[in-house]
Each structure stands twice: as C-alpha cells, then as structure tokens.
N, C-alpha and C positions, 0 to 999 in steps of 0.2 A: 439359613435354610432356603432351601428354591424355592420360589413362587410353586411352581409348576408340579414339584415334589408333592409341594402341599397339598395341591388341589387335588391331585392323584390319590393320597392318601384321605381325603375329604371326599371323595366321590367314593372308593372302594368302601370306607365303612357306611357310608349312607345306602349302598347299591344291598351291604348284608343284611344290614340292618332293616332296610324295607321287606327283606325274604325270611326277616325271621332267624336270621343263621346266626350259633353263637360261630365265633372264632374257628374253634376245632372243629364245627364241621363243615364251613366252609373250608378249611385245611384239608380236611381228610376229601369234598366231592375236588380239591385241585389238585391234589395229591401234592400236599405242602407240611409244615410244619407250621405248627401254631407260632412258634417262634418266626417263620418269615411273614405268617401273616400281619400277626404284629408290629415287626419292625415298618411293615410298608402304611398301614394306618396310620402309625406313628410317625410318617415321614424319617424316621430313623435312617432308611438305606433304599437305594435304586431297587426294582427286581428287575431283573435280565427277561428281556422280550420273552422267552418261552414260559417263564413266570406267569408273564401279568396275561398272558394267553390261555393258561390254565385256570387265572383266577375267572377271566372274562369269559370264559367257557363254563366254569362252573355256576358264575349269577345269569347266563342268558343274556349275555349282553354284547356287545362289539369293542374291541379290545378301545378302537378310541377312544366309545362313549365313556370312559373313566376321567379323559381329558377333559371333556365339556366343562363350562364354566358356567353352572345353570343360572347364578344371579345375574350372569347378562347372558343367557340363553344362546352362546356363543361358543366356539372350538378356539381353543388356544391357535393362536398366533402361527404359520407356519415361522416367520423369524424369530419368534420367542421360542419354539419348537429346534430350532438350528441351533439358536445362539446355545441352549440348554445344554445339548449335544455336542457341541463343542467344547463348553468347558466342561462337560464327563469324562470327553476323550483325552483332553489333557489333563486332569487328575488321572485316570487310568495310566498316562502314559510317562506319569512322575513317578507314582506308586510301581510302575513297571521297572524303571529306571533304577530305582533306589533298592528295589527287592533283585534285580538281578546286579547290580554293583556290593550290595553283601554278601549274595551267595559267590559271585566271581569272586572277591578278597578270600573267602574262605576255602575256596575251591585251590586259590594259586599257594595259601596257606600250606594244605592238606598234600598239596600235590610236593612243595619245598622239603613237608617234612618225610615224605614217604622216598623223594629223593635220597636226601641223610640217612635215611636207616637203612637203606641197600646201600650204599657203599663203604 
C-alpha cells in the first residue's frame, strides 16, 4: 500500500472525525457515497482529484492539507509526490492496455462472426 495513500486516508478521517461527522454525512455535504468515503479512509482506492476537492470542500479545508504529515508537521515530498504519480499513471496505463486488448479481441471476434453470417 502507498505511503502516501495512507496518510491521505489518515488525514481524511482524522479532518471527520474532529467535525464530528459520521461517514454518510460527510458523503452526502461531498456529494459522494459512503461507499467511496470509505474506500479512501481505508486506503482501499485513489479518489480522482474532483473527489478529494469535494471532500476538502466539505471539511473546510485546502485540498493539500489532507497531504500534510502532521507528526513531522511537514507537506509530503514534492519527489515523493511525482514518484507516486508516476507509478498511478502507469498502473492506469497497464489497466488501460489490458481492458482495451480484450475489448479489441472481442470486437475483431464479433466483427468475424457477423462477417460469416451475411455471406
């Protein structure tokens, strides 16, 4: 699991949880799903920049400050911040690869067989 993930997820519920908020209503002032709340507290999964904008908008906060690293009262790393983003982009860009090389096989499939049955 990422460092970075984690803190993210360790800052968002500590940011709720000082406001008092269970889960669902922080969900509902982000206009999210308890379900993606959860996943991101839990480090479970990324959220997508407009996400973590709605969440940081809902606690009054600055989308960074979820990054800070308050036991050394510190902002992550701008190179720890890259290297992080680098390897999303290429997991994205494996998952991209592999989802459109099945849908292509099934596509050249579909296409073989609609050939056969018109002639």
């Amino acid at each position: 699991m990422s460092p970075l993930l984690t803190l993210l997820a360790q800052n968002l519920r500590r940011a709720r949880m000082e406001r008092n908020m269970t889960q669902l209503q922080l969900a509902e002032a982000a206009s999210l799903t308890t379900l993606s709340v959860s996943n991101i507290e839990r480090a479970a999964s990324w959220p997508k920049a407009e996400t973590l904008d709605q969440l940081a908008e809902a606690l009054h906060v600055r989308p960074y400050e979820l990054f800070l690293d308050t036991e050394r009262d510190e902002v992550v790393s701008k190179e720890s911040l890259t290297k992080e983003i680098e390897l999303l982009v290429r997991e994205l860009q494996a998952h991209a690869q592999n989802f459109n090389k099945r849908h292509t096989e099934g596509a050249e499939f579909s296409i073989k067989r609609t050939h056969r049955v018109k002639q």
